[in-house]
Each structure stands twice: as structure tokens, then as C-alpha cells.
N, C-alpha and C positions, 0 to 999 in steps of 0.2 A: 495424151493424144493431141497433136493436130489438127487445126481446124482450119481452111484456106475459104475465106471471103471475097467473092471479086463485087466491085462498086464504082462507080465515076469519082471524078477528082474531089476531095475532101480530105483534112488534114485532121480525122477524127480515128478515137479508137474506141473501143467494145467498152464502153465507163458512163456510168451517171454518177455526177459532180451534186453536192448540195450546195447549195448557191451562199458565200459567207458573206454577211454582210459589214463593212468594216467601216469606222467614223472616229474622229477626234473626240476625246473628252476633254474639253480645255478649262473648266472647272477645279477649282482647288479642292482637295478633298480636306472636309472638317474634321477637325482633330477633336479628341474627347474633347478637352475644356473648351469648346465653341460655342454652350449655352452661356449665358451671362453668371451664371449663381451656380455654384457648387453644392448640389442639395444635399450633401452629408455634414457641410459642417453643424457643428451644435456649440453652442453657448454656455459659457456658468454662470447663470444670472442670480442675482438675490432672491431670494426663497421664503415661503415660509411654510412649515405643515402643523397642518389641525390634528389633532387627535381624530379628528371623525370628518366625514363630508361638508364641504361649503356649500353654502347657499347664498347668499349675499354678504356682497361687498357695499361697503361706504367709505369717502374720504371727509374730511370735514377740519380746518385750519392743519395740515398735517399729518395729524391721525388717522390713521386708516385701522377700521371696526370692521370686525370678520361675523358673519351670523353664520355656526357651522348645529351641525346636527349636536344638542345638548351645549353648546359652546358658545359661549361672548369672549370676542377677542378683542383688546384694543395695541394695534402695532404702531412702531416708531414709523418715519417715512424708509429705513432701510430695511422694515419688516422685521424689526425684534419687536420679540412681545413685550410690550408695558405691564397688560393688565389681563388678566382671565376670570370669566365670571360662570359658572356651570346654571344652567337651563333647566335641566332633565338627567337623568330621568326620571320619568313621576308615576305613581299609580294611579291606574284609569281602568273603571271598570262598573259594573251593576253593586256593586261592594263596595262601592264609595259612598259615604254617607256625610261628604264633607259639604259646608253648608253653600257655600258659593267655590268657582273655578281658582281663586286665589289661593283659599286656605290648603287644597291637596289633603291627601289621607296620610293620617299618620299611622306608623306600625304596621304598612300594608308594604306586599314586596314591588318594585319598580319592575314597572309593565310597557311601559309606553314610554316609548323615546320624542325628545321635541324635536322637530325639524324647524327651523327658523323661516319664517313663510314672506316675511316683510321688516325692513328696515330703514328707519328713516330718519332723519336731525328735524329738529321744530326750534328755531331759534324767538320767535316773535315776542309770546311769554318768557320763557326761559330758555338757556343753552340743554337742551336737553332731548335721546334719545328713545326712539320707542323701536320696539323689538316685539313682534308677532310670531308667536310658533304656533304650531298642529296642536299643543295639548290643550287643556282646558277651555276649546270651542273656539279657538283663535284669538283670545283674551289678552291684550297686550300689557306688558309692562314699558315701563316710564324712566329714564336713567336722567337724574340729574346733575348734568356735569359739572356747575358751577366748579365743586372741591376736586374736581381732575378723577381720581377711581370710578371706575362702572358700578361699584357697590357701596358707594358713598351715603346716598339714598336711592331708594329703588320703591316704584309703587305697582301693585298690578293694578290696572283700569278695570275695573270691574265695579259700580255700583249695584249695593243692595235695592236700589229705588227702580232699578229697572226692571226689576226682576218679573214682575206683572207688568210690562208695558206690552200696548197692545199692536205697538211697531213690531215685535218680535226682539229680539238681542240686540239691541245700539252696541254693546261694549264688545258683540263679536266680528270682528276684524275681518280676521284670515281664513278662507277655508279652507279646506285638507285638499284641492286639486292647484292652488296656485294662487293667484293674490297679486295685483297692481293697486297701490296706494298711492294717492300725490295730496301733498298736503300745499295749499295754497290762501296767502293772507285776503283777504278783501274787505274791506269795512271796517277795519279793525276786528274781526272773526277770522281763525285761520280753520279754513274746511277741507275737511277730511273725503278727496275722491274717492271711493272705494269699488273696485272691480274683480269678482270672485268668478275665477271658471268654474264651469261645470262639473258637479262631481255624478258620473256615467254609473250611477247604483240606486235606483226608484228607492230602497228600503232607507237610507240614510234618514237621519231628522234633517229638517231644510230651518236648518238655525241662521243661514247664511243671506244674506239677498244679494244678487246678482250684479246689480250696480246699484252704487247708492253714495248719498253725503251726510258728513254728518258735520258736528262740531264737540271741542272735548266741555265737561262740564263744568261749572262755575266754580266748584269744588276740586279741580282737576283731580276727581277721582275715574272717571268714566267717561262716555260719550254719548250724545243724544244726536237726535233726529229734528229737523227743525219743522215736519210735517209729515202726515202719510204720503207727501205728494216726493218724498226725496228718496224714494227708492223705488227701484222696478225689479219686479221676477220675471222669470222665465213662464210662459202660460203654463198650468198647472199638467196639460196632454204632455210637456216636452219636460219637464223636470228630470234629471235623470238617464234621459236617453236622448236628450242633444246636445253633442260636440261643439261647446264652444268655449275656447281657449284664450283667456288674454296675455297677451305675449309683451308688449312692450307700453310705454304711459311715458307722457312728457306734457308739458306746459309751455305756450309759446303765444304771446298778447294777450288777447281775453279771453282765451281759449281754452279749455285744456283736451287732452286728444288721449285715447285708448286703440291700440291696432288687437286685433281678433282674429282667429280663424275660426273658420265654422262653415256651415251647411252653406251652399248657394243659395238655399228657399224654396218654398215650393215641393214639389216634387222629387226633386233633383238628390239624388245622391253625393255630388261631387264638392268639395270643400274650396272655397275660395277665403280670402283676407280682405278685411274692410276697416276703416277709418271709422273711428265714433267721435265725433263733435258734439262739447258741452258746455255751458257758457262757464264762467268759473265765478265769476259773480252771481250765479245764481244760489240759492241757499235751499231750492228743491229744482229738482229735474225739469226746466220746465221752457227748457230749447236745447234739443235734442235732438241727432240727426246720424245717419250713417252713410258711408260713400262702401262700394266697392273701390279696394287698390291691387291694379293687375298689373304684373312686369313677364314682360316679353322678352321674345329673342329672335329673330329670324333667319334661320338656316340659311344660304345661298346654294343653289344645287344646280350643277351643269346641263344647262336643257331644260332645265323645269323651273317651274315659278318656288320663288325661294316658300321654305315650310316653317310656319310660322308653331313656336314653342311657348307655351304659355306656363311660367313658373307660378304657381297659385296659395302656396304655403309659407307665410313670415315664417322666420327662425329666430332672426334680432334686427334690432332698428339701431340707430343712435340718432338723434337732432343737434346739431351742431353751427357754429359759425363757419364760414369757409375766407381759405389765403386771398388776396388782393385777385391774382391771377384768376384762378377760375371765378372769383367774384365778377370781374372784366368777362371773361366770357360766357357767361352765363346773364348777363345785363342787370344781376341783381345788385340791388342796396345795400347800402355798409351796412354789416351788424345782422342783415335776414335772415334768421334761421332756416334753414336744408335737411329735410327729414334724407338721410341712406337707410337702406335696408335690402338686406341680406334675403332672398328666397331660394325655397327649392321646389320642383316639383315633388308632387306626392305617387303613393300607388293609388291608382284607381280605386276610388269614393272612399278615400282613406286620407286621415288628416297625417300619417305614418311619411316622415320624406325619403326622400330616395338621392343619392349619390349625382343630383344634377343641380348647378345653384347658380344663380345671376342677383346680379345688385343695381338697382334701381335706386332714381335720386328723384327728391321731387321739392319744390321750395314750397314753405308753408303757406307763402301766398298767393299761389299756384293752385294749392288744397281748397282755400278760401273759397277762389275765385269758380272754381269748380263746384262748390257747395252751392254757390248763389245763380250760377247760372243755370245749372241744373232745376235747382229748386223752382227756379224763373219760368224756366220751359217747360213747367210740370212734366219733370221724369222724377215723382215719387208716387211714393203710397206709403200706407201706415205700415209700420211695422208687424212681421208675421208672426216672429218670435216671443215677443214681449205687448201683455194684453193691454186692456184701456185706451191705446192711442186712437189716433183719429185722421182722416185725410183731411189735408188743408192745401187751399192752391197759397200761391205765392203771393197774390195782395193780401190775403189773411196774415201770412208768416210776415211781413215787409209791416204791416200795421202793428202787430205785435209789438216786434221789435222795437219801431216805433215808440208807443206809448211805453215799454219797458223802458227806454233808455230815457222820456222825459221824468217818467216816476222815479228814477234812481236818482235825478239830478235835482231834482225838485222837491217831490215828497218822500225822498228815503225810502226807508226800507217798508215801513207799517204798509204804503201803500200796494206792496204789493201782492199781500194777502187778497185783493181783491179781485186782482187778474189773473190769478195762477192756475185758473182752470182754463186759461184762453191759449195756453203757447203750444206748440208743437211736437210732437217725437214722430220723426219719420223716417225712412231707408227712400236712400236713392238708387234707381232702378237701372241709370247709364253710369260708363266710367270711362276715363281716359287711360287707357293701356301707357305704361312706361315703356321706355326697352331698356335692355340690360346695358349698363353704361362698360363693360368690358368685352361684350361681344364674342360671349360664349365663352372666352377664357376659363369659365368653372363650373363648365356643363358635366364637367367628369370631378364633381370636387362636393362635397358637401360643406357647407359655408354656417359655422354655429355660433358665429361672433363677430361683430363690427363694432371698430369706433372710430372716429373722425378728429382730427386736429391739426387747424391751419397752423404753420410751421414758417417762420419767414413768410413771403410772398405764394407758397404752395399750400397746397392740402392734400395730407398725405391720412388716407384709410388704412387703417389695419384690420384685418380679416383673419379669423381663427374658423379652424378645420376640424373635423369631426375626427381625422387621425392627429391630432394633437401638433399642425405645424401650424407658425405664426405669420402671414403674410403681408407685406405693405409694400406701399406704390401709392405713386405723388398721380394724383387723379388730374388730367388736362381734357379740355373737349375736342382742342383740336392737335394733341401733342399725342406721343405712343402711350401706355398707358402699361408699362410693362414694369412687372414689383421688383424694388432694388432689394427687397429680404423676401428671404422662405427658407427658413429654418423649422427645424423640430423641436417643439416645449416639451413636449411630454409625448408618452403613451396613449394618455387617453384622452378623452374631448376637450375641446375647449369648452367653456360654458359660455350661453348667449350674458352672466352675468359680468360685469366688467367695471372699474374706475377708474381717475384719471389723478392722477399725481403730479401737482405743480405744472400742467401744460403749457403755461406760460414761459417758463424758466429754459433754458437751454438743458439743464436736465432733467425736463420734463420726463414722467415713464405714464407707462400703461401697468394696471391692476388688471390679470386675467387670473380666470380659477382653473385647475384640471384637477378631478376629483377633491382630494385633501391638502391640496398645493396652491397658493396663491404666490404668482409670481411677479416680478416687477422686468418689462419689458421698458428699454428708454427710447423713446419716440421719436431719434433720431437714428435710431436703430441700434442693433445690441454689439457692432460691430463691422469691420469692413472686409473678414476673410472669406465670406463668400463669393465678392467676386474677384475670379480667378486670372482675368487675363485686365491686362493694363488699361485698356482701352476703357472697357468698362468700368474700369477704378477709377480713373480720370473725368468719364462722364456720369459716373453717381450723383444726387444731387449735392448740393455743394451744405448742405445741414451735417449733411453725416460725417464731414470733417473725413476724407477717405485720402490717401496717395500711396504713389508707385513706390515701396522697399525696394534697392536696385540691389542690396547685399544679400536679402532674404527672397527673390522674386516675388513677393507677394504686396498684395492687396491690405494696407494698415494704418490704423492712425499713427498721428504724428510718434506719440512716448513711445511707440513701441518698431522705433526706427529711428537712427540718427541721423539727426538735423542734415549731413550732407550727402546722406544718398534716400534721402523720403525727397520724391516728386509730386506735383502737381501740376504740370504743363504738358510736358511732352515725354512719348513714352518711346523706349529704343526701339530703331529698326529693324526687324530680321528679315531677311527675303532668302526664299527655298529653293522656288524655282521658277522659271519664267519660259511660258506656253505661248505659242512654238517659240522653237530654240533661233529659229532663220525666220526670213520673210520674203518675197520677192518685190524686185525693183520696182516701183512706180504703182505699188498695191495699197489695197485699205484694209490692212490685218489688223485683226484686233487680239491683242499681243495679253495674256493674262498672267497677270505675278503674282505668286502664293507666298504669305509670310506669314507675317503678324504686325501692326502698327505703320500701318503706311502714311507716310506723311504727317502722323496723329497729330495734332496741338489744340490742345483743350478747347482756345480760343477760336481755331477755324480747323474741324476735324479732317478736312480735303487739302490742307496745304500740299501742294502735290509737285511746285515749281520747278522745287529739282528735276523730277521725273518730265515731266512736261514739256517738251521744245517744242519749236514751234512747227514740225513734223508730226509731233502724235498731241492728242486730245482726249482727257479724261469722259468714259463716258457711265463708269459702275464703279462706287466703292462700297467696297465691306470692308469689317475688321480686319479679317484675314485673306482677303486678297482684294485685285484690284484689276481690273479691265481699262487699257487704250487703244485708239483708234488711230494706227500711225500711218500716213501718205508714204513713206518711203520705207527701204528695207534695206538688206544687208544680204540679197544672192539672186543670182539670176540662172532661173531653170532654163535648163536647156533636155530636147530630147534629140537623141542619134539614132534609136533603132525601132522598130515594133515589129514584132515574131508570133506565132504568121502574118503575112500579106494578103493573104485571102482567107476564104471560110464560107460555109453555107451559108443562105438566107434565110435560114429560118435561127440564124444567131446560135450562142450559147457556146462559142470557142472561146478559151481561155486566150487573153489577147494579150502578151508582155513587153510592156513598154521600158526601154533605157534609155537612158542620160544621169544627170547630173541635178540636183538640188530639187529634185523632183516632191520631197516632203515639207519643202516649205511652206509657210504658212499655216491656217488653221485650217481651210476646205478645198478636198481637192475633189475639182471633178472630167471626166474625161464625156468627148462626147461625140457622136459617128453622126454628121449630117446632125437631124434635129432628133436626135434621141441620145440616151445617154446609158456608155457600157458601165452597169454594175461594178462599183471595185472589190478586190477579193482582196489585195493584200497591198504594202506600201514600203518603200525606203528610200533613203537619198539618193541610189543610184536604177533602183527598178520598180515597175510599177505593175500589177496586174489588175487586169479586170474581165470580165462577163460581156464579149457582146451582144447589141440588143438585134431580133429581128427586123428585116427588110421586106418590102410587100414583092421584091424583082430583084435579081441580077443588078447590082450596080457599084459605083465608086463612092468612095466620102473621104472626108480628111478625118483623120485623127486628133483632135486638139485637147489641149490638156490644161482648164480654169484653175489658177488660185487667187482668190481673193480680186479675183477684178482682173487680175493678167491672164494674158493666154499664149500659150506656145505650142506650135504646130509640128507633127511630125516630118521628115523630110520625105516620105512616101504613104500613098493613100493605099487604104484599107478597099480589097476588092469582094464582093459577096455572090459568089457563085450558085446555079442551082443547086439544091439538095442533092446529096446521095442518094444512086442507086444501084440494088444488091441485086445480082441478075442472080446469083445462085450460092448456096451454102453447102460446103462436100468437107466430111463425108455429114449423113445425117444419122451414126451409131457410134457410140463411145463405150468403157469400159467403167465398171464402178471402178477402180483403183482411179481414175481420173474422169469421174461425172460430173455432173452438177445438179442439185435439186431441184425438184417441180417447180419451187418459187423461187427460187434464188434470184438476183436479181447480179448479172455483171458489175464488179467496182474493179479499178486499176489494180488494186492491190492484192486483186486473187490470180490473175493469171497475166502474160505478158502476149506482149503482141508486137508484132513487126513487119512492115512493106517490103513488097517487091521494089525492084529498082523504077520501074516504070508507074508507080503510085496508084496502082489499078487494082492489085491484090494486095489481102491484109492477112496476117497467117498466127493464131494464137492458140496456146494452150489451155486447154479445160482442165479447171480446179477437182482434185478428186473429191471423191463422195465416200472415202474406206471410212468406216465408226460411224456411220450413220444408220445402221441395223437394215439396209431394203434390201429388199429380195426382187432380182432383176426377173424378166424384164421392166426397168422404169419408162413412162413415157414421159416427157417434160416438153414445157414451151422456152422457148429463146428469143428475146427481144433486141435488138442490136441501137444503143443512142451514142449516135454520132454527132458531138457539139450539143447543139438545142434539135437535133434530129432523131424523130425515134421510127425503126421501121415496125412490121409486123410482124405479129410472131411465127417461129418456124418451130417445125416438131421436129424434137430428137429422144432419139431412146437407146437407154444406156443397157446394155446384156453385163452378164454373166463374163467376168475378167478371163483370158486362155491359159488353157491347161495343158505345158507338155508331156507326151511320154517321155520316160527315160528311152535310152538309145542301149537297144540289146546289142547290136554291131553298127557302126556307122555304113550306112547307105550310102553310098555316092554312083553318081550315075554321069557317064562320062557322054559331054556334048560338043564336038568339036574341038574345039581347044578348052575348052572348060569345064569341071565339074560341079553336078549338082548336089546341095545336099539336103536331102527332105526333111522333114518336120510335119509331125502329124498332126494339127491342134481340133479338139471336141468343138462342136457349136459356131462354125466360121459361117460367115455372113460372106454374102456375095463381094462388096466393095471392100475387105479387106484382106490383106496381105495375107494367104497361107504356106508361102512357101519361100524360102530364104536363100 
């Protein structure tokens, strides 16, 4: 059915337009290999496996000694086994009736496996090994290596003379939750630090003390206590049921240091990590001290004050020397040791970590300096965990010291039996928050292993992952900090245990453990095919001995590519494509080339000169593409038409512009007086857009911005009053051609077309047959003309006509004419009934 609309001038029809919005992308798109590191590849690295679980590693002129569950290993440096010496298993039980931990039961069946708890070389006295397992109360034996074999001679430390000491076990070492040993010379006495975690079970025997020193005996059969005053417990309320873990032990000037996790204190549920400071010269506990150590992170968030993360759980530490370079930036002294370490967050009042980790650095004399300030400031108090100690301000602790340091130079050692009830054990109550020196790079990562080794001029960290990958990166304060490896070791975790193989040597390696597997990583990395694209090959650091294969496109060392197509300077150039393809005359386009290797040269990565005239100007490179800002171009837009010339005020005609070179450049924009028509669509020769509304009747030019040019239409765009719709005939339609209550007019349902006089507009209504309604419908009809919408009219659709057949044709004769009837059911006033 026809529908005839009369309206004032307007060049609109029955249609609502969704507004498209259309833009350049001038952006190169990243191709898969865009990250630097290929994380599938994997390595064959040398190996070794244990018959059962590792526990500690040692290296010591070469040989590298394995402590595995029941097992002494001693390996070559390329991890063949030398030597194998069995531990365990042993029988343990209320049925042993053997007279000391040495002897073991005999003809009883093997109950108890050893787990190796501690390992350690003692060269002072002799070249010789001690090995601490779980059985017999953590009772060490003694490997004398003089004759080279682990079973050469072998002693267990166990004196019969201790047996009623009222110290409690001197010969028991290791407890059954974990165990930090440092064995340190001083005075000609080498003393045994000894730091035993918590075993979380009230019923255990407490054969263990918690921290203590001791020394071996003069018989080196055993080990003694140099006083009651050289061990501390845990107060007898928290035996048992408080978490406190020692995780890593190192020695560094007069010092020696134990890192812990455990309760914050107090009340508090929540677990933090702290620093224990102990003199190492001392020969009983008797300057002693704790720091909290907290490493942070700070979120940055848009609008809000960045949110500050606090990682509160060590995992591993390592103390190390660091490269020249970060040495220089960091203003420290040759030779200062740099405690790293590895944390994670935990779950809530749980020492348990969680899948978030950052690594913190801190220079040991940084730790010092923080001990004594503090202490200065009085931010301590005694200890809460550990009984007998005492508050002391800081002239007390400073006089101490004091007279200790004139007694040890003067009157040795006897004298100091007379002071040793004067000195200190305290916890400090402030700390200096670190932040994470990678800046959240491994907030989604769990981190279960570190170690540190200046390399050349660098310091390059390796970091191992709870899913069993190996990462490193040359650590800078003020450079990127992004790892040149990350590969996959294994399956399963790394362990926080680790050693270090010739670090010195150019093939140097790293000792890491994953379950039964000790592997040999080399510390300039285990290869160069990870990374994948030339660029990054070329800027690797220059250790890892890495260049461009032009035969094989890959990333390889020298042997494994011939001498004349292995690069190390410059890498080939490919170019793809270059965004936009034109430019207009006298503009500032900024012209985008997508490839790979632009300009690359090891020595200056921007060498760009070819590209560069003195019309365009480098102003963004990346690997894979490159952005200039060039003065001149290569076409000159022009426009000849724009279709319509007029259009309502209230906007929203689609306005199409032609000419010539109209897409050049990278932004186009068009724009009427001081507002700007929406573009819908674009080409070299036509251009559409959306115009915007006008508050009145008026003229504007047309002009059309790229990049700084502009070019004008040859005729101005005129903006008339709105439309208006004096009347809409007929107002009944037929379901074979309705349309629904809400339907909403688009171009593509019905067509429409003017009178010659632009005054009437006359269209077809979309039918409504398959829509199940039952006439009569009533519906509303909105009419949007451009950006014009009128109000709504009512039409209502009947019931489709029905003819009769024709028993005899009727015709009825009128003047020169005949008529002929037709009888239709249901006729409405305004429509045709008779033909």
C-alpha cells in the first residue's frame, strides 16, 4: 500500500541511520614472535637424578655433594657420579634398645627414612664434611676427605659424655622441621650457628634448641656448648604452636644473619619476615637482635592514589657481590655484599604463599646502619618470643659493646665470662620497607629460588618458579630490567636450595634442584634460541655470546652457524608496509612503516639516515615499526562536489563529498563553520559524513583538514528549517503490507520517492503476513527526516480484502464507458471500493 506524505523542503526520507564511526589505524599490527623470548623452547642441559628427593646441595673445589633422602652423593663438575654413600634407612622406634643414636638397632626391620637436614665443609681442622639427617635426633656424621671417598672414614658426632648434660643434646644438630647451620672460624674456634624451626606438635620431645652455638669437641667426637648462656628457646606458652620458620643463613664481616618468618607479635595473627643479627665472635648469644624486613610494591591506578602491596613471606635469599655497573649505581664499595631476596605474599594469617612475588635488594651495610639507628632511637623492646631478655636503651647497648670489643683485644677471651650477663637480645619495633626492584613483573609468578652472579661488568639474577621455569635478567637501577632467559627446567619446583659452579670461569653454571633432579644451568645462559627475532639477538647481553643465523633465521651461537652468515652488528631489513600510502602537499604527516629491523646497528639501534631526509624526522621507533614526521608529501587533495547542498538544522544528512586524493594522510577531518560533520565512510575519490546541528537557518563552507592542510569546497552547505508534515493519507493499511506496533522505519524495508515539486514523499509499507496478529492492529509511526524526528501518527492495519467470485460479469454502462463492480467485505471509508 501506498503512503503519500506532504512536508516543506528537506532532502530526507522515512530512515534512522546508526551513526558509523570511522578512524585510521596507523599502528603496525604485532606479529606472534613480538615478545622478546619464545617461551616454548626448552633446553638439554646436564643432569643428574637421585634415587630419591634432594635436599641440599654443596660445591667445594669442584665436587659437587648431593644430601638426598637416604643418599650421599659426591658428583664430578659435569654431574657424573664419583661417589655414593647410603644414610638410611634405619630403625626408629620404642623397640630400639640401642645404647646411643650412632649404634642403630640391629635385626630390627627399617622404619625410618633419613632426610638430610644440613650440609656443610669445615676445612679449619681438617678437609672434611658433615651431614645432618632426621634420624637419630639430628646427630651428625663427619666425612673425612683427606683420602678422596665419602666412606673413607666416617664418624657419627655423638658423645657418650653428653649424655647427662644439663645443656640438654649439644650432639643434636638438626630438627625434624628444618635447620640453618653456619659454621664460622674465630679465635682459632670454629662455631657452630645453629637455627632450628619450629616443630607445630606440643607432644614432640624439645631435644632441639631453637637457636644456639656451639663448638665440636676436643676429641672431635661430638659437640659442646660453651655456656647455658649460648642457646635460646622458644618460651615454654609457644613451643609448639608458634610458626617460626628459618629460611635462609649467611655470614657477612662480624656478623652472622639468620632471615625467619613468623608471627608479627603480639596479638596479631599475620606473618611477616625479619632479620636476626649475631655477633659471630661471640661464643654465647650475647648481642643479639632482630629487624623486621618488608618488600613492597606500589600499584599505580588511574584516578586514585596508587595501592600499596606488601609482600611479607621470604621464599629464598642469596648474599652476593654485584658487577661494577650496578656497583656504580647503587654508590656501593668494591667487594659489599647485597643481600636479594625473593618474596611472596601469603594467604591471610597464614605463613602458606600465594602465586604473587617481588624481589627486594638491600646492601648489608644498609642492614647495619638500620640496626644502629634504630637501636639509637629506642624503637626496641625485649624480645616476646624468646624468654630471659631484657630492655636496654642504646647507651647501655653502645657501652656493651664497647667494653666487649676492648676485652676481646686486650684481655681475650677469660674475660669475658664476666660481662656476659650485660649484653642485649632485642627485636626492633620500626623497619624500612624495600620495594620490589622489578616492579610487579612477578605479582602473578611465584618465585622459589634466587641467586646472584656478577658477570663481566653486569649482575645478572636467576630466579626459579614454582612451575619449574628458570629466569634471568642483568638487574640495572636505571636500565630496563627485562630477563634475556625463561625457559622450562622441569615439571616441578624449583627448590629455594641451590649452588654455584666455577662463577668465576666463563663457564660458570648454577646447581638448582627440582624434586630428584639436580641440574647444571650456565650462567651465561643455556642458549640463544629463545630469542626469536634479530633485534633482540643482537641486543642480548654481549656474555651470552648470542648472533643473527642468516641461513637458519634464528637466534645462535657462533659453532652452531657458519662463520659467514652468523651476525653480530646489523640485522636485515624488511619493510611490509607503509601507513598512509599518500600524504598531502605542504602537511606534517606522520608516515608509519611496519617491518622488522629498521635501521638496526648494534652500535647505534636508531641509525635511521637513510630513511631520514631532511623533510621527515624520526620521532618513535620500535623493533617492528617505525613512525616520521615528514613537512612534505606526495598529492594534493582537491574537492569538486558535495551532494546535498542543503539540509535541515537540526543536522543529520548524510553529506558526500568528491574529489581526488581525499584519503590522504593519516586524519581526516571535515568541518561546517565551527563544528565538525561526523565521518561515516572514506576513499580517494569520495568522502562521507554526518552533519552536525545549527542553532538557525544558515550558510557555512565545507572544508576538508588533513594533517595541517585544508581544502575547501567550491560551494557552501546551506541549512534550512526543519520539516514539516501538514498531513499523512491514508491512516489504514492492510496486514499483507503493515507494519508492527514498534517497528521502527530503516531504508531497507520499504522505498520511497518525491513528487516533482519536492513537497510530497510517497512510500511503501513493509508487510506484516507471518506475524500471527489479528486485525484490527493499532500502531504508532514516527517519521526521522536527517537528524529530524516528527511525532507520532496513529495507523491501524484491518483485515487484508476479500473478493467474491463473479457469478456473471456486471457491467453497467455510463456514457461512453463501462463500469465494473467488485464487491469487497470490510471497506473502509478512504479506500478504493470499486474499480
Amino acid at each position: 500500500m501506498k503512503m503519500r506524505i506532504n512536508y516543506s523542503e528537506a532532502t530526507s526520507i522515512l530512515i534512522i541511520l546508526q551513526t558509523l564511526w570511522w578512524g585510521l589505524n596507523s599502528q603496525c599490527e604485532e606479529p606472534i614472535e613480538s615478545s622478546k623470548l619464545d617461551l616454548s623452547v626448552t633446553y638439554d642441559l646436564p643432569h643428574f637424578v637421585s634415587d630419591t628427593p634432594v635436599q641440599k646441595l654443596l660445591e667445594f673445589n669442584g665436587t659437587v655433594y648431593v644430601g638426598a633422602v637416604n643418599k650421599l652423593y659426591a658428583l664430578s663438575k659435569d654431574l657424573k657420579k664419583i661417589h655414593e654413600y647410603n644414610t638410611g634407612p634405619v630403625h626408629e622406634g620404642h623397640d630400639c634398645s640401642a645404647p646411643d643414636p650412632c649404634s642403630g638397632c640391629k635385626n630390627k626391620p627399617l622404619n625410618k627414612n633419613n632426610t638430610n637436614m644440613a650440609l656443610l665443609m669445615e676445612t679449619f681442622y681438617d678437609l672434611e664434611l658433615f651431614s645432618c639427617g632426621s634420624v637419630g635426633n639430628g646427630v651428625c656424621h663427619r666425612y673425612l676427605l683427606e683420602d678422596g671417598p665419602l666412606d673413607a672414614e666416617i664418624s657419627c658426632m655423638y658423645s657418650k659424655k653428653n649424655k647427662d648434660s644439663s645443656y640438654g643434646c649439644p650432639d643434636c644438630l638438626a630438627g625434624p622441621s628444618g635447620t640453618q647451620i653456619l659454621n664460622v672460624m674465630s679465635s682459632g674456634v670454629v662455631r657452630f650457628f645453629v637455627a632450628n624451626s619450629e616443630v607445630l606438635d606440643s607432644t614432640v620431645p624439645r631435644l632441639h634448641h631453637t637457636i644456639s652455638v656451639r663448638k665440636m669437641r676436643e676429641t672431635q667426637d661430638g659437640f659442646e656448648f660453651f655456656s647455658k648462656q649460648s642457646y635460646m628457646d622458644l618460651a615454654p606458652g609457644l613451643r609448639g604452636n608458634y610458626p617460626l620458620h628459618y629460611v635462609y643463613s649467611f655470614q657477612s664481616g662480624p656478623y652472622i644473619y639468620f632471615l625467619t618468618v613468623q608471627r608479627e607479635g603480639g596479638s596479631s595473627n599475620a606473618f611477616h619476615t625479619r632479620i636476626v643479627r649475631m655477633c659471630s665472635s661471640d661464643p654465647e648469644i650475647l648481642r643479639y637482635v632482630e629487624m623486621p624486613f618488608e618488600c613492597i610494591y606500589s600499584e599505580r591506578r588511574r584516578k586514585k592514589r596508587s595501592a600499596q602491596v606488601v609482600f611479607n613471606v621470604l621464599q629464598a635469599a642469596h648474599v652476593a657481590k654485584v658487577g661494577y655497573d650496578f656497583q656504580q649505581e647503587m654508590g656501593l664499595k668494591e667487594g659489599e655484599d647485597v643481600l636479594f631476596a625473593a618474596f611472596a605474599r601469603s594467604k591471610p594469617d597464614s605463613p602458606e604463599p600465594t602465586a604473587s612475588s617481588a624481589v627486594c635488594l638491600i646492601s648489608i651495610t644498609d642492614i647495619n646502619n638500620f640496626f644502629r639507628d634504630f637501636m639509637q632511637k629506642g624503637y626496641t623492646r625485649k624480645l616476646s618470643h624468646f624468654p630471659g631478655s631484657e630492655d636496654k636503651n642504646f647507651n647501655q647497648v653502645r657501652a656493651f659493646n664497647q667494653i666487649m670489643h676492648f676485652l676481646q683485644s686486650v684481655l681475650a677471651r677469660v674475660a669475658i665470662w664476666f660481662i656476659r650477663d650485660t649484653g642485649y637480645r632485642l627485636e626492633v619495633t620500626s623497619t624500612n620497607p624495600r620495594r620490589d626492584y622489578f616492579h610487579g613483573r612477578f605479582r602473578n609468578v611465584l618465585l622459589t629460588s634466587i641467586a646472584v652472579v656478577p658477570i663481566q661488568n653486569h649482575t645478572v639474577v636467576s630466579l626459579g618458579t614454582a612451575e619449574g621455569r628458570v629466569i634471568q635478567v642483568v638487574v640495572s637501577r636505571f636500565g630496563k630490567t627485562e630477563p634475556h632467559v625463561d625457559f622450562r627446567l622441569d615439571a616441578l619446583p624449583v627448590s629455594s636450595e641451590m649452588a654455584l659452579l666455577s662463577p668465576q670461569r666463563h663457564d660458570g653454571s648454577l646447581l638448582l634442584v627440582t624434586g630428584n633432579k639436580v641440574s647444571k644451568v650456565p650462567l651465561r645462559g643455556p642458549g640463544c634460541e629463545q630469542l626469536w627475532t634479530c633485534n633482540s639477538c643482537l641486543l642480548a647481553p654481549a656474555f651470552m655470546g648470542c648472533g643473527w643465523c642468516k641461513t637458519s633465521d634464528r637466534c645462535t651461537r657462533a659453532p652452531r652457524c657458519s662463520p659467514s652468515h652468523w651476525i653480530q652488528d646489523t640485522c636485515p631489513l624488511l619493510i611490509t608496509t607503509i601507513s598512509p600510502s599518500s600524504a598531502p602537499l605542504g602537511g606534517h604527516t606522520n608516515m608509519t612503516i611496519c617491518g622488522k629491523n629498521f635501521g638496526f646497528n648494534k652500535k647505534d639501534p636508531c641509525l635511521l639516515h637513510w630513511f631520514t631526509t631532511t623533510s621527515c624526522s624520526l620521532f618513535l621507533w620500535r623493533e617492528m615499526f617505525m613512525s616520521l614526521c615528514c613537512m612534505s608529501g606526495w598529492s594534493n587533495p582537491v574537492i569538486t562536489d558535495i551532494f546535498p547542498e542543503f539540509g535541515p538544522k537540526s543536522g543529520g544528512t548524510v553529506l558526500t563529498i568528491t574529489g581526488s586524493f581525499l584519503d590522504s594522510g593519516n586524519m581526516q577531518l571535515v568541518t561546517m563553520g565551527n563544528a565538525t560533520c561526523a565521518l561515516q565512510s572514506i576513499s580517494a575519490t569520495m568522502l562521507t559524513c554526518r552533519t552536525p546541528p545549527q542553532p538557525s537557518p544558515s550558510q557555512h563552507k565545507v572544508q576538508l583538514h588533513i594533517d595541517g592542510v585544508i581544502r575547501e569546497a567550491p560551494v557552501s552547505y546551506t541549512y534550512n528549517e526543519n520539516p514539516h508534515i501538514s498531513s499523512v493519507q491514508p491512516k489504514h493499511s492492510f496486514i499483507r503490507s503493515a507494519l508492527p506496533p514498534t517497528f521502527t522505519f530503516t531504508f531497507s524495508h520499504f522505498t520511497c520517492s518525491h513528487d516533482e515539486d519536492k513537497r510530497n514523499i510517497l512510500c511503501i509499507t513493509p508487510s506484516l503476513k507471518g506475524l500471527s496478529v489479528q486485525p484490527p492492529v493499532a500502531t504508532k509511526m514516527t517519521f526521522v527526516l536527517d537528524g529530524f524526528s516528527t511525532d507520532q501518527y496513529d495507523l491501524l492495519y484491518v483485515e487484508d480484502p476479500k473478493f467474491e467470485e463473479f457469478q456473471k460479469p456486471t457491467v453497467t454502462p455510463r456514457g461512453n464507458k463501462s463500469i465494473l463492480e467488485i464487491k469487497v467485505r470490510h471497506a473502509y471509508a478512504d479506500q478504493t471500493q470499486l474499480l
